[in-house]
C-alpha positions in Angstrom: 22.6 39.1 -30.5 25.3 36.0 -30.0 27.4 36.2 -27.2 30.0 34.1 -29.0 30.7 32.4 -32.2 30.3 29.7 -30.4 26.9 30.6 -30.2 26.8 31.8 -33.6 27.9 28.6 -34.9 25.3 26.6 -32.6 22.5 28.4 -33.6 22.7 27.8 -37.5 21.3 24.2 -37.3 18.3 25.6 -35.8 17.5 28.6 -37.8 15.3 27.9 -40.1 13.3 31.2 -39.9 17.0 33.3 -40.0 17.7 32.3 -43.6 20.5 30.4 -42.7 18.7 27.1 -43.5 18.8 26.9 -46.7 21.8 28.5 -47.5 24.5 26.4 -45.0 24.1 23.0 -44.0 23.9 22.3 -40.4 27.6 21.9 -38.6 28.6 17.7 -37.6 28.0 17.7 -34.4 30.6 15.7 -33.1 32.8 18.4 -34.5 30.3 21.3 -32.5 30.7 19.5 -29.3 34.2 19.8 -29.7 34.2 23.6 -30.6 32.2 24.5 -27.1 34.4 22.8 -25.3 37.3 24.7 -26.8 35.3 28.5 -26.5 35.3 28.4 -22.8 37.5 30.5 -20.3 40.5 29.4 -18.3 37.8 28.7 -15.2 35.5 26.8 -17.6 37.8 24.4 -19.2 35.9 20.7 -20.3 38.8 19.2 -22.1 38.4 16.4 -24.2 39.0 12.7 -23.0 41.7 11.1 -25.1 38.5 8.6 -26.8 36.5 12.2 -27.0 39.6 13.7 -29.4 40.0 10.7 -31.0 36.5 10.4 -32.3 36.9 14.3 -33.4 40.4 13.7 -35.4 38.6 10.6 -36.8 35.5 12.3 -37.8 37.6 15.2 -39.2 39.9 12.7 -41.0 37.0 10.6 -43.0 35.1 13.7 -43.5 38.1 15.4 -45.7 38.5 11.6 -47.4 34.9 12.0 -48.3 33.3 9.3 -46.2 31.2 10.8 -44.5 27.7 11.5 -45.7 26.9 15.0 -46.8 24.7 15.7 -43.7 27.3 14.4 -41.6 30.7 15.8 -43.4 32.8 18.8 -41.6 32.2 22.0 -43.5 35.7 23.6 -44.6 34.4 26.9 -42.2 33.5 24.7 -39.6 36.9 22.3 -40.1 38.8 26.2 -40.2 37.1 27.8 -37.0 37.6 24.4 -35.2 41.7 24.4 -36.2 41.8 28.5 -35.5 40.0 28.1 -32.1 42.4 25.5 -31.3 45.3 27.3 -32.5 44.2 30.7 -30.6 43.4 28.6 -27.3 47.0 26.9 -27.4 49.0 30.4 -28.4 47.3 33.2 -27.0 46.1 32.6 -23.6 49.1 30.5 -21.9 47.9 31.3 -18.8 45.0 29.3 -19.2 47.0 26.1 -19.8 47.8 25.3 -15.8 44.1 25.4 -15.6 43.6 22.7 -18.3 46.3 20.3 -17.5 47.0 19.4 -13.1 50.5 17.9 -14.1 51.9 21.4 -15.2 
């Protein structure tokens, strides 16, 4: 079915006929963009530019203050599998680390 929740979680915005539509909102995109980038493998890695993370943390800043519109606000699932793939990616595979960073 999904290969990923990555997938999972890109394919809500467009599934009107899975009856997801009406029941979730779609995810911020800026935010979604950010999650594929962090569900890749260790030979796969597209890290963020430094004005690419910025624009995340500030999206993900004004969208818990509540200035964000509601299409455009970070769900809490989608602000908690953001933080938890980030927090897996960091801790669990440090072997994959070298791959994202030449200067180690």
């Amino acid at each position: 079915m999904f290969s990923s929740l990555c997938d999972f979680a890109s394919s809500i915005g467009d599934s009107k006929s899975r009856g997801f539509f009406f029941l979730l909102r779609k995810p911020n995109q800026t935010v979604l963009e950010a999650q594929a980038r962090v569900c890749t493998g260790p030979t796969q890695t597209k890290p963020l530019s430094e004005d690419q993370a910025f624009k995340v943390l500030d999206t993900i800043l004004r969208s818990v203050r509540g200035e964000l519109k509601d299409e455009e606000q970070v769900s809490k699932a989608q602000l908690g599998a953001f933080f938890s793939a980030m927090t897996i990616r960091a801790n669990a595979f440090p072997e994959w680390i070298p791959h994202q960073n030449p200067l180690l």
